[in-house]
N, CA and C atoms as an extended XYZ file, in Angstrom:
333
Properties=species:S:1:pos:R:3:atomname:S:1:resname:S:1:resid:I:1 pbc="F F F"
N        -2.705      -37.233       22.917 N   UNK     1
C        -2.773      -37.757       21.568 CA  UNK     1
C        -3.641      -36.887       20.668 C   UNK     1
N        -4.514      -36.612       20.853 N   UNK     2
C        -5.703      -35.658       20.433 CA  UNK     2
C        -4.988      -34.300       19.994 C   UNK     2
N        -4.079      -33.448       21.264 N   UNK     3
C        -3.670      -32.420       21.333 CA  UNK     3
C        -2.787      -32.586       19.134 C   UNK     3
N        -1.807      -33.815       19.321 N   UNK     4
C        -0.703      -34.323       18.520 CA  UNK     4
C        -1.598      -34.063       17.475 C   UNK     4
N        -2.260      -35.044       16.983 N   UNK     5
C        -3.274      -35.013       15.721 CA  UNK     5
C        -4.327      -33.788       15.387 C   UNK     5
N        -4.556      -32.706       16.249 N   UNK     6
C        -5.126      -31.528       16.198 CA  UNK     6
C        -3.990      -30.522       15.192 C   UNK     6
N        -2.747      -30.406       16.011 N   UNK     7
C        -1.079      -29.859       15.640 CA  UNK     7
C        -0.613      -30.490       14.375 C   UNK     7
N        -0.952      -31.745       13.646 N   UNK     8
C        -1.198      -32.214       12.714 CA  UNK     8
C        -1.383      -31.538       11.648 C   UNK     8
N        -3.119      -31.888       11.889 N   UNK     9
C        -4.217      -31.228       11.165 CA  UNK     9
C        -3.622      -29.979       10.401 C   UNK     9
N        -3.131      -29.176       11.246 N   UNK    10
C        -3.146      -27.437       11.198 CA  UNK    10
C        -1.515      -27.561       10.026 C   UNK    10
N        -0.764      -28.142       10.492 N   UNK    11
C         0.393      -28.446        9.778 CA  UNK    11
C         0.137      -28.735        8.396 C   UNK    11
N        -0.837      -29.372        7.918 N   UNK    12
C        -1.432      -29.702        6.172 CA  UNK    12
C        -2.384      -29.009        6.467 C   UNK    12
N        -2.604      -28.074        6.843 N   UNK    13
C        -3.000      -26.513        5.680 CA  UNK    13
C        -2.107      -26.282        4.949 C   UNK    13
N        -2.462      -25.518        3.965 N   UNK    14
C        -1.457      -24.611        3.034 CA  UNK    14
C        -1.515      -23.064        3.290 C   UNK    14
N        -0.416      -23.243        2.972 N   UNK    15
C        -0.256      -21.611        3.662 CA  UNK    15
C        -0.373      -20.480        2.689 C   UNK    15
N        -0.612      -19.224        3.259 N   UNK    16
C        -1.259      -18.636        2.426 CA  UNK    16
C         0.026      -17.792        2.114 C   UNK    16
N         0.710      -17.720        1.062 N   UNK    17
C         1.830      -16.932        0.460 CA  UNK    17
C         1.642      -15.259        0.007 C   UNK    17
N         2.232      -14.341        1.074 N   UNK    18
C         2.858      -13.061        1.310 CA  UNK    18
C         4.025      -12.917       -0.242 C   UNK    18
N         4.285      -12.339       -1.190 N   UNK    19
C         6.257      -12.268       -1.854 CA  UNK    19
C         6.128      -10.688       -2.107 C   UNK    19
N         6.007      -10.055       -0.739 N   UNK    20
C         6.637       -8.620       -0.592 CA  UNK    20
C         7.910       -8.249       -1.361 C   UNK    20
N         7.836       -7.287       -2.385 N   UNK    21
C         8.615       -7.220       -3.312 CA  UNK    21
C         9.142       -5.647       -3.071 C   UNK    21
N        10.287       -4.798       -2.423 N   UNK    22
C        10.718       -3.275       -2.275 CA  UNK    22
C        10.276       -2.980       -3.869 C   UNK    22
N         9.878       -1.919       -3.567 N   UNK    23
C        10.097       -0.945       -5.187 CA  UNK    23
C        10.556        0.313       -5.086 C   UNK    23
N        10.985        0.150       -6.865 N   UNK    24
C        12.189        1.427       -7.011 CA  UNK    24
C        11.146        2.514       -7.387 C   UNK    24
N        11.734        3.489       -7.239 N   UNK    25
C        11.157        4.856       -7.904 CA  UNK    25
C        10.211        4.812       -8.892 C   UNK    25
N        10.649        4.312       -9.649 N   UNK    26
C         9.896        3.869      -11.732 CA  UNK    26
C         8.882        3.395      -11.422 C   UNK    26
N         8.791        1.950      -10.686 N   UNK    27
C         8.184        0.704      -10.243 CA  UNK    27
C         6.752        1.256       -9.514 C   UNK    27
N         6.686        2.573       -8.502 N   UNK    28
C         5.731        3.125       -7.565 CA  UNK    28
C         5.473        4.198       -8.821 C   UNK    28
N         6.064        4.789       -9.183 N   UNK    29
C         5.122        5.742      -10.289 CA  UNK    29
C         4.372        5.072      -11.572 C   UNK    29
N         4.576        3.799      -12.265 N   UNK    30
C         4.175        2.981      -12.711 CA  UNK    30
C         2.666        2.612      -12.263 C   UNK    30
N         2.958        2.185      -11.090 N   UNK    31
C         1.899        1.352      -10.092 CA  UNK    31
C         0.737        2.203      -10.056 C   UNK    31
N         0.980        3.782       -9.549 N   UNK    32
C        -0.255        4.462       -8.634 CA  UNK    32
C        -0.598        5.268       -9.930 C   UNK    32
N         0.170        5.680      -11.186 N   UNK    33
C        -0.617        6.339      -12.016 CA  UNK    33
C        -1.725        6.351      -12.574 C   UNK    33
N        -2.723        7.086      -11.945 N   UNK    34
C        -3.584        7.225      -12.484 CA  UNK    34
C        -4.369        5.731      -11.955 C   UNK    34
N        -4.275        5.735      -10.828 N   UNK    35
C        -5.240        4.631      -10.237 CA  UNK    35
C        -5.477        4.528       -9.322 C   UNK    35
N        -6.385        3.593       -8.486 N   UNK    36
C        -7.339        3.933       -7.193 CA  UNK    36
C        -7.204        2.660       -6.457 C   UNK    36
N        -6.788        2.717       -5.235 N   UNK    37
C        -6.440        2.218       -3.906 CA  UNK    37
C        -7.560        1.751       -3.391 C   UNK    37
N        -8.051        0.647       -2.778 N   UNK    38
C        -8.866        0.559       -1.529 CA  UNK    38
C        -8.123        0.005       -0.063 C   UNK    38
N        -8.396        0.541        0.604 N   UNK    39
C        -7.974        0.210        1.981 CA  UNK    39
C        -8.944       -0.060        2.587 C   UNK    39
N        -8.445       -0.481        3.890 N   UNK    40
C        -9.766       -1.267        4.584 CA  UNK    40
C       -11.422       -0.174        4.986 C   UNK    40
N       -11.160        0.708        5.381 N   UNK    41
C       -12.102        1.590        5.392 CA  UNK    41
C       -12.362        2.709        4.289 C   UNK    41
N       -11.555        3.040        3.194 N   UNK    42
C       -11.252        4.423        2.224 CA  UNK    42
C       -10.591        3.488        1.133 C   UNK    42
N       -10.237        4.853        0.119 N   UNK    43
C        -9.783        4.561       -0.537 CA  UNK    43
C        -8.970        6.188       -1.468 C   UNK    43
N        -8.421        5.499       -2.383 N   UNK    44
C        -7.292        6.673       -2.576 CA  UNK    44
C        -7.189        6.682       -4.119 C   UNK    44
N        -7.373        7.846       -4.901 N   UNK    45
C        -6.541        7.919       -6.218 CA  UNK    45
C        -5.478        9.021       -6.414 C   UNK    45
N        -4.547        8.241       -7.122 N   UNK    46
C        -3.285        8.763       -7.582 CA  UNK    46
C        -3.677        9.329       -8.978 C   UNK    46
N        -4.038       10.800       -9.339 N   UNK    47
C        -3.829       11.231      -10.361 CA  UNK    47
C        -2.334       11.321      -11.171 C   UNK    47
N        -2.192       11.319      -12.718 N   UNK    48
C        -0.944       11.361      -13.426 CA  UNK    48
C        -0.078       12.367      -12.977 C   UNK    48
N        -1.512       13.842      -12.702 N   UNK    49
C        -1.038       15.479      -12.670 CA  UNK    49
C         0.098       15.278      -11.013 C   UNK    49
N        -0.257       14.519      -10.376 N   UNK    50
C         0.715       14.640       -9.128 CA  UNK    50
C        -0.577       15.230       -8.158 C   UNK    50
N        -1.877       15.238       -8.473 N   UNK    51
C        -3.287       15.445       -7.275 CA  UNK    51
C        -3.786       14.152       -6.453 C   UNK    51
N        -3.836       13.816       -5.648 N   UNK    52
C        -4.214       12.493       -5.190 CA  UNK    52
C        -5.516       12.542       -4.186 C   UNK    52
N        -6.205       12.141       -4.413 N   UNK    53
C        -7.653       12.589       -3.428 CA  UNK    53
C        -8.027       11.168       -2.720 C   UNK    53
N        -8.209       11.085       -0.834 N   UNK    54
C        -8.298       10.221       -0.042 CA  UNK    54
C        -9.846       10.372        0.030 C   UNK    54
N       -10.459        9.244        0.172 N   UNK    55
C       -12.005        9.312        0.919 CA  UNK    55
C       -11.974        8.361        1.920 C   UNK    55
N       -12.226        8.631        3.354 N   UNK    56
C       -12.695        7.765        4.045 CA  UNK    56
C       -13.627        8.234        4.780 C   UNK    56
N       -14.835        8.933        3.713 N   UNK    57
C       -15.702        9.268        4.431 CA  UNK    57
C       -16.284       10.825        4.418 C   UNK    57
N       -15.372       11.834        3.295 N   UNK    58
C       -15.058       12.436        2.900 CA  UNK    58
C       -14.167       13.009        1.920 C   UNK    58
N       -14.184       13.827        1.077 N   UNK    59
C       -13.395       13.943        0.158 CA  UNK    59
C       -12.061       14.777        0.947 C   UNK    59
N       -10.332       14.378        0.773 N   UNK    60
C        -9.293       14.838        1.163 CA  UNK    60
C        -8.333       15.291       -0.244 C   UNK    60
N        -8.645       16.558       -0.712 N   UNK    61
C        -7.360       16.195       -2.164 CA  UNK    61
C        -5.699       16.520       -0.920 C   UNK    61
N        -5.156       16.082       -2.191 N   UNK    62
C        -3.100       16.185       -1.400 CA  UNK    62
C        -2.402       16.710       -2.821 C   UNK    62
N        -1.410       16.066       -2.346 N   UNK    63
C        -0.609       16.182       -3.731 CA  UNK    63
C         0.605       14.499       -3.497 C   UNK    63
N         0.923       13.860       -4.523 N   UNK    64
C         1.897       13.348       -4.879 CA  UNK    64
C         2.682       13.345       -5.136 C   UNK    64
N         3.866       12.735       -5.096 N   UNK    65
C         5.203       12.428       -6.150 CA  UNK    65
C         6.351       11.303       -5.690 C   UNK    65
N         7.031       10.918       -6.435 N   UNK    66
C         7.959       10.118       -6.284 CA  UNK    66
C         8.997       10.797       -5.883 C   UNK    66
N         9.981       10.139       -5.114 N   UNK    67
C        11.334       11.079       -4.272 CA  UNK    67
C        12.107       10.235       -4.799 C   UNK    67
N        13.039        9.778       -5.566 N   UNK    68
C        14.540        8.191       -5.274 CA  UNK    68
C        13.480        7.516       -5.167 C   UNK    68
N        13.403        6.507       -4.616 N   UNK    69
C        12.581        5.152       -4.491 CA  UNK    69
C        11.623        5.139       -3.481 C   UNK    69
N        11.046        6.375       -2.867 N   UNK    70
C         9.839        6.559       -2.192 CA  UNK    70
C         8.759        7.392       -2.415 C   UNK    70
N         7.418        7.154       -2.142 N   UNK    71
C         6.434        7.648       -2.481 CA  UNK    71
C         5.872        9.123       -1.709 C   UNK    71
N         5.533        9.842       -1.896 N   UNK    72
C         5.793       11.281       -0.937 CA  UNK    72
C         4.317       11.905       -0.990 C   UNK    72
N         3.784       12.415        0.013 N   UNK    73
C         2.457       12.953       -0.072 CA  UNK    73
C         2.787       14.225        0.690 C   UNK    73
N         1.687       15.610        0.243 N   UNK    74
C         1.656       16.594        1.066 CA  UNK    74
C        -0.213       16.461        1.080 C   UNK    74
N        -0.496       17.117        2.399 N   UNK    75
C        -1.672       17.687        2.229 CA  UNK    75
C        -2.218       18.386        2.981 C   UNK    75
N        -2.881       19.402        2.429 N   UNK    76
C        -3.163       20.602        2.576 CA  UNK    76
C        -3.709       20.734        4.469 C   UNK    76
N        -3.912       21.832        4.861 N   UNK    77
C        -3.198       22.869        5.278 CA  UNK    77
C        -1.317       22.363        5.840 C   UNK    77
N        -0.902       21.065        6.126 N   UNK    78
C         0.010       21.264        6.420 CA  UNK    78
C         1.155       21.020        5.281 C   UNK    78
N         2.089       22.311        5.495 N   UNK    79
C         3.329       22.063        4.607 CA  UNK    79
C         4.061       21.237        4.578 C   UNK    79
N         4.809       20.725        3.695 N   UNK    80
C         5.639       19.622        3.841 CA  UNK    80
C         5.478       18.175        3.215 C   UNK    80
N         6.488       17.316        2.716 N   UNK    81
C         6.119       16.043        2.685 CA  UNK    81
C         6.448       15.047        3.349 C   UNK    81
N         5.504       13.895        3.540 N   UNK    82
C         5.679       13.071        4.531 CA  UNK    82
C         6.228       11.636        3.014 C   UNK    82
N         7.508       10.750        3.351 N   UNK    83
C         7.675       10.085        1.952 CA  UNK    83
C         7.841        8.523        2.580 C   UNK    83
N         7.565        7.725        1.741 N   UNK    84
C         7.271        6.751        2.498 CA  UNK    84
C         7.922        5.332        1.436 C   UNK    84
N         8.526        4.587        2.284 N   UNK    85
C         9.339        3.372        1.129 CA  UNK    85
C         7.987        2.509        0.774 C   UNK    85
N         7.962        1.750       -0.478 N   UNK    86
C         6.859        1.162       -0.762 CA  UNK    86
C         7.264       -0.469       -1.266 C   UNK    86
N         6.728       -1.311       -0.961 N   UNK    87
C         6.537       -2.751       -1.692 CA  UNK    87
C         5.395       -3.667       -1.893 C   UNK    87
N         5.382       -4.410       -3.031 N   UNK    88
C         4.130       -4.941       -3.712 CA  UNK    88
C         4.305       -6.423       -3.106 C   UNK    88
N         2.703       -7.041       -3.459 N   UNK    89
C         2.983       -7.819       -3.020 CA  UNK    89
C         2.166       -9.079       -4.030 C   UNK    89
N         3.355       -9.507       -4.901 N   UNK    90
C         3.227       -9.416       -6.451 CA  UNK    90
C         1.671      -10.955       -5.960 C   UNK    90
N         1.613      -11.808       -5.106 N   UNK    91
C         0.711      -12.690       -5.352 CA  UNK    91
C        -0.506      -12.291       -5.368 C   UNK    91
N        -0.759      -10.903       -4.752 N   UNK    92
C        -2.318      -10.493       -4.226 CA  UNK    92
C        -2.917       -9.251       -4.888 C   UNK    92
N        -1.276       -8.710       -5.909 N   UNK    93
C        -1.598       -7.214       -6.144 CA  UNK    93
C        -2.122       -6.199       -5.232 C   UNK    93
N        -1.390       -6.199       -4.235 N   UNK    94
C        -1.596       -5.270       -3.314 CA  UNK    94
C        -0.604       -4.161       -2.796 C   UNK    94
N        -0.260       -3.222       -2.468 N   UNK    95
C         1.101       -2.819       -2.581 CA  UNK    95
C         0.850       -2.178       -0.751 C   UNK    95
N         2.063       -1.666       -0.333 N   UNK    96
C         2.637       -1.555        1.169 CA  UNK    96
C         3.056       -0.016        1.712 C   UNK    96
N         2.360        0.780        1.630 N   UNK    97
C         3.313        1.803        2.210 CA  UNK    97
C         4.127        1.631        3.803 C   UNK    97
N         5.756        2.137        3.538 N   UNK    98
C         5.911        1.958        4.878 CA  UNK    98
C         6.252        2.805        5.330 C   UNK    98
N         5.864        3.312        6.532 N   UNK    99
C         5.913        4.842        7.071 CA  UNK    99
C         8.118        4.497        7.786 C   UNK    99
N         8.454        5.904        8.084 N   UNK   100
C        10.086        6.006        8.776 CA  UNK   100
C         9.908        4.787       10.273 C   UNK   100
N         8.557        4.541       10.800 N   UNK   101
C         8.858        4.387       11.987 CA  UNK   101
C         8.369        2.735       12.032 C   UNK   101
N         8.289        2.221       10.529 N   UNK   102
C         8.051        0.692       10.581 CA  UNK   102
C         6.268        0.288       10.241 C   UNK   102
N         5.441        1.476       10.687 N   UNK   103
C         3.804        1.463       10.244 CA  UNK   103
C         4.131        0.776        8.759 C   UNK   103
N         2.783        0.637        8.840 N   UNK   104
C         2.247       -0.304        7.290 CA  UNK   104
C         0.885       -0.266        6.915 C   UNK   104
N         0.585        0.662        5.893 N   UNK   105
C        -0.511        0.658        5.397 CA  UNK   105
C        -0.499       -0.236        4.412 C   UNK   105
N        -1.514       -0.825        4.029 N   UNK   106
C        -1.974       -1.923        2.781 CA  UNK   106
C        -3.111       -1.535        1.814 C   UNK   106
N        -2.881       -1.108        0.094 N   UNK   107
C        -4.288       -0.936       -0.370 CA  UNK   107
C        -4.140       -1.761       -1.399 C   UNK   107
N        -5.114       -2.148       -1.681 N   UNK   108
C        -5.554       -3.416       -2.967 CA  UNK   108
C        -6.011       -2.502       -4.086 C   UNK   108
N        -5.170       -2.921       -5.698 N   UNK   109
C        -5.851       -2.139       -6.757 CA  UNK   109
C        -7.183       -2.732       -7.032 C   UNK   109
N        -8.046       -1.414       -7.237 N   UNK   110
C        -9.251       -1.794       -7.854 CA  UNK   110
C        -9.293       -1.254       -9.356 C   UNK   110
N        -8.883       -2.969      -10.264 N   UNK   111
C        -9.516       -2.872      -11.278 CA  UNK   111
C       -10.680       -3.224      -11.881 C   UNK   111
């Protein structure tokens, strides 16, 4: 009985609402221009120029840009870009990078 009314209890919580939203191309260059990320340990700004500089602990510059509807980073010494699909997550203002292989980074704007 105890167990029942414990399973209850937990049932009237309210739940805490996720509305992961994909974004288009426009939508992610919109978002990161010219603004600064925190993630759980670092944090990240998206310059306008297409420069984007990581700190977690150190300064990392890269470079940016939008591809079609994904977000694309290079950084230095290695060539190449790594591009990544993105969605917001319009209740928390937080947005999603998602790497090809299903990973998920999360950074919260700091305004």
């Amino acid at each position: 009985m105890l167990r029942c009314a414990a399973a209850l209890c937990l049932l009237a919580l309210p739940a805490h609402a996720e509305t992961w939203v994909a974004m288009t191309g426009s939508q992610i260059e919109a978002a990161l221009n010219d603004q600064t990320l925190d993630y759980k340990d670092a944090w990240q700004t998206f310059n306008a120029s297409g420069t984007t500089l990581y700190n977690a602990g150190r300064d990392s510059w890269g470079a940016w840009r939008v591809q079609g509807d994904q977000y694309c980073s290079e950084w230095p010494p290695n060539a190449g870009w790594a591009c990544y699909d993105m969605a917001r997550d319009l209740d928390n203002d937080r947005v999603k990078f998602i790497g090809q292989h299903g990973d998920e980074t999360i950074g919260w704007f700091r305004r």
